[in-house]
N, C-alpha and C positions, 0 to 999 in steps of 0.2 A: 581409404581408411586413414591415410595421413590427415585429410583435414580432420579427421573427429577429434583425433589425438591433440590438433592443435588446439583445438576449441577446449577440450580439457586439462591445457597446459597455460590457456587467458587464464590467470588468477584474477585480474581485475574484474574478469568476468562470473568468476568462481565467490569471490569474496562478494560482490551485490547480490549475486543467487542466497548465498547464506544468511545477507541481512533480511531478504523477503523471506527467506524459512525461519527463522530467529524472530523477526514481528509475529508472523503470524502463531507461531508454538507461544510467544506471548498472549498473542489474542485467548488464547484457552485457558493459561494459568491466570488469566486476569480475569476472566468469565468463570472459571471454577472456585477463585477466592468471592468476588462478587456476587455468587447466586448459587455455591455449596454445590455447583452440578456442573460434570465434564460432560461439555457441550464442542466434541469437535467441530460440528459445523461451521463454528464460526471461523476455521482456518481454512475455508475454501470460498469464506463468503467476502461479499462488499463493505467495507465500513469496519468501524472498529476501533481498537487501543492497541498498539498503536499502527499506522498509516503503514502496512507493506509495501504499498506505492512511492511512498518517501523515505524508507529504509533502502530501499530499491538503489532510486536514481541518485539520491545522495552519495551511495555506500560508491557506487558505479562512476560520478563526477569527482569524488574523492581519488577513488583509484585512479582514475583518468592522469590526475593532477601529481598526484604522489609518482607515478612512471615516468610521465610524458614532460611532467613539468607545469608550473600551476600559470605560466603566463604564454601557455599554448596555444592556440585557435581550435584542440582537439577540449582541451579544458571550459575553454568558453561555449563549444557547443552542448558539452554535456553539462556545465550549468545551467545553460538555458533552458533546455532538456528538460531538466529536474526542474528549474522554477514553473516552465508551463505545466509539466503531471502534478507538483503541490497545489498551484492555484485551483488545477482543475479539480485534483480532489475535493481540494473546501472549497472552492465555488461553487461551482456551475453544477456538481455530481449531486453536492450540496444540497442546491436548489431543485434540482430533480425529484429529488427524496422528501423536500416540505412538499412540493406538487402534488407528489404520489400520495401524501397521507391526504392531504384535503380531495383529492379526487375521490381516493375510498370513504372518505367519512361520507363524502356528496351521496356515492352508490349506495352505502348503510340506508344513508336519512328517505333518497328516494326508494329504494327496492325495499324495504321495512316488510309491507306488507305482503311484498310478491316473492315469498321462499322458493319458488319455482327459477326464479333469476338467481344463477348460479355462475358468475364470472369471474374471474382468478382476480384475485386481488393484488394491485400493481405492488413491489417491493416499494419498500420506504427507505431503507437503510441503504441508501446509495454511496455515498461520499463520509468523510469525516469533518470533524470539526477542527476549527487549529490548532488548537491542543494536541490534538491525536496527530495531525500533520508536522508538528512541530519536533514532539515524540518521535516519532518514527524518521525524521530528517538527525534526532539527534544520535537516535540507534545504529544507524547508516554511516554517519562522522564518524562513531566510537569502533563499529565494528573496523572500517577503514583503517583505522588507526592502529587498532589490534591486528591487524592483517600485513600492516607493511614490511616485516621479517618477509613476508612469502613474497613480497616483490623484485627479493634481491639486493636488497640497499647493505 
């Protein structure tokens, strides 16, 4: 029971948890101003305004750097860290998501005819865009920032 305690006494690790609950609670009031409709879903889903995966590692390589010290070798992994989850975000998750639409538009155009063909339609909404990664990298800095009282300084 000691480790749990400790794990709940990481603020570094506390403070990046809050930046991914803080993006995605955004993701809703930005879909409920945007489309007049409270659509939780979208704080359990992929993709988005802005990036939870980049508020995340951000908020997470912040802290790192604000404890430990910003010319650490614990600093430089968790920015790397974080640079490979943004990339992957808009990249490659990106990329997966244009895939997934043209694949389904393919199954639309061929199955037209054969309503009997009934196959789950691949998600589209995989990754963000850099904007939303950017976003959500800046949410992560700020919360950090806001956070550093709890570090002890």
């Amino acid at each position: 029971m000691e480790n749990f305690s400790d794990i709940l006494n990481n603020y570094v690790l506390l403070v990046a948890l809050v930046a991914c609950v803080t993006a995605q609670i955004l993701k809703a009031i930005i879909e409920l101003v945007r489309h007049r409709k409270l659509n939780l879903k979208v704080m359990v889903e992929t993709g988005g305004m802005p990036s939870a995966h980049s508020a995340l590692v951000t908020a997470l390589a912040c802290g790192v750097g604000q404890t430990v010290g910003w010319a650490s070798p614990f600093f430089a992994a968790t920015c790397v860290f974080a640079i490979i989850v943004m990339y992957d975000a808009a990249g490659v998750r990106q990329a997966a998501g244009k895939q997934a639409r043209v694949l389904n538009q393919i199954i639309d155009e061929l199955f037209q005819e054969k309503p009997e063909f009934n196959e789950d339609r691949l998600k589209e909404l995989l990754g963000h865009t850099p904007f939303q990664v950017i976003a959500g990298s800046i949410l992560g800095v700020f919360i950090s920032w806001l956070a550093a009282p709890a570090y002890g300084f």
